[in-house]
C-alpha positions as CSV (number, residue, x, y, z in Angstrom):
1,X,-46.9,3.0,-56.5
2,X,-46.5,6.0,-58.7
3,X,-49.7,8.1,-58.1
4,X,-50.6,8.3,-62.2
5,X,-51.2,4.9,-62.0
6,X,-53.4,4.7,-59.1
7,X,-55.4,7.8,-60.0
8,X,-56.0,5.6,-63.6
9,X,-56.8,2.8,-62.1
10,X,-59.3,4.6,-59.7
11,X,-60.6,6.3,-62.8
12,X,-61.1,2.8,-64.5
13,X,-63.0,1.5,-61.3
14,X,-65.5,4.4,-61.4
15,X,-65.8,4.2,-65.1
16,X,-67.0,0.4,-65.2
17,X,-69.1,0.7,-62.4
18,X,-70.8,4.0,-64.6
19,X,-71.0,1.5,-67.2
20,X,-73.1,-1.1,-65.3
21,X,-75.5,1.0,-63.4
22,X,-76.7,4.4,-64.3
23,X,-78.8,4.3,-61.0
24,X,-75.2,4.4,-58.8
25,X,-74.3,7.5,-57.5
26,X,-69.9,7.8,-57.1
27,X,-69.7,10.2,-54.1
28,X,-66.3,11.1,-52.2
29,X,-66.0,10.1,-48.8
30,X,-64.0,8.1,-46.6
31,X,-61.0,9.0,-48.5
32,X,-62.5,7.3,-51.6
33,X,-65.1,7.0,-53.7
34,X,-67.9,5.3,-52.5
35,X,-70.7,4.5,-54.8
36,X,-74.8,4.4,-53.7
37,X,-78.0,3.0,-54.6
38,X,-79.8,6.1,-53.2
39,X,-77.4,9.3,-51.7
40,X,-80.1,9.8,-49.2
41,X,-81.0,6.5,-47.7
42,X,-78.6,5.3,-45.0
43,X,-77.5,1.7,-45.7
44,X,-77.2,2.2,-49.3
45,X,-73.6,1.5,-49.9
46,X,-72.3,-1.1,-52.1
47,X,-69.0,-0.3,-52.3
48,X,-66.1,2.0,-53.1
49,X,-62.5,2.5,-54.9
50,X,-59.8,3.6,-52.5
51,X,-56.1,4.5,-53.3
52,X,-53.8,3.3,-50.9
53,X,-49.7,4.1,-51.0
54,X,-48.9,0.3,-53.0
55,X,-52.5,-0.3,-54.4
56,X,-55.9,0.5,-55.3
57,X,-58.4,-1.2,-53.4
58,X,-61.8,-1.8,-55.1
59,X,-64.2,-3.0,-51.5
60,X,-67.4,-4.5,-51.6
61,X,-70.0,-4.0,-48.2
62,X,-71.4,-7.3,-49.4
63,X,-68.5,-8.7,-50.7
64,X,-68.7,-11.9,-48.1
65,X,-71.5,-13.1,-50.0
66,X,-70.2,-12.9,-53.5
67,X,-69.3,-16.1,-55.7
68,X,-65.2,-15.9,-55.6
69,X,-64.0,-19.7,-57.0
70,X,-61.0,-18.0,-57.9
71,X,-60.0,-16.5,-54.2
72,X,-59.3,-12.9,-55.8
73,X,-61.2,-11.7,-52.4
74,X,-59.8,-10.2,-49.5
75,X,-60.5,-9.8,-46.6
76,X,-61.8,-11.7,-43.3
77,X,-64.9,-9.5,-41.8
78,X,-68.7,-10.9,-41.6
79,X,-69.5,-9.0,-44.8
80,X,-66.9,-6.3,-46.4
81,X,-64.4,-7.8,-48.8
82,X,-62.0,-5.9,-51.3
83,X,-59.7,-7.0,-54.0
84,X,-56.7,-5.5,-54.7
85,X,-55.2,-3.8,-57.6
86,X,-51.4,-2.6,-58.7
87,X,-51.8,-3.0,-62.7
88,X,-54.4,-2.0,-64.9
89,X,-54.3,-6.1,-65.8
90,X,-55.7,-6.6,-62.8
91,X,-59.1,-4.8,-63.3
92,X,-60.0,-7.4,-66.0
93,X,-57.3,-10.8,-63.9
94,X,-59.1,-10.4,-60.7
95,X,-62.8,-10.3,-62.0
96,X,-63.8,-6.8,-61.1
97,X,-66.8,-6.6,-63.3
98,X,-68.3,-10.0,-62.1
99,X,-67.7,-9.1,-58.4
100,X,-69.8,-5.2,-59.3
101,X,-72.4,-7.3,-61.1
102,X,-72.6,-9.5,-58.1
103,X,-73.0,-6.5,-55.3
104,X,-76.0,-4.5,-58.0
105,X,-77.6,-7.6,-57.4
């Protein structure tokens, strides 16, 4: 995947999730960007956009719990799930907003 188009795509994620909370805080880290309820509570991770060499992964650390009728989920842990992207289609196809709504619940 050409790297333009994951670094937009990343950029996208971040954007919308800036859109629905002002009370996340996007911070670098696992080779991503992770987004917080509170940067200095442990355990406050929601989730986090990371580029990988054929997609952008968008993962949730509640994810498990989330309403999916559609299967766009990945994943097979007890509670981490991720959906993944290749097109900028795919923010808006696989539901991303619903599934951040879902995890700032």
């Amino acid at each position: 995947m050409d790297e333009n188009i994951k670094s937009t795509l990343v950029d996208a994620v971040i954007d919308l999730v800036k859109s629905q909370s002002s009370d996340l805080h996007p911070t670098e880290k696992y080779g991503g960007t992770v987004f917080l309820t509170d940067p200095d509570k442990q355990g406050s991770f929601i989730g986090g956009v990371f580029a990988y060499t054929d997609h952008v992964s968008v993962e949730f650390s509640k994810g498990a719990d989330f309403d999916d009728p559609d299967g766009f989920l990945n994943g097979k842990g007890k509670t981490h799930r991720h959906v993944t992207l290749t097109t900028m289609a795919d923010i808006k196809d696989k539901d991303v907003d619903g599934f951040l709504k879902q995890a700032l619940k």
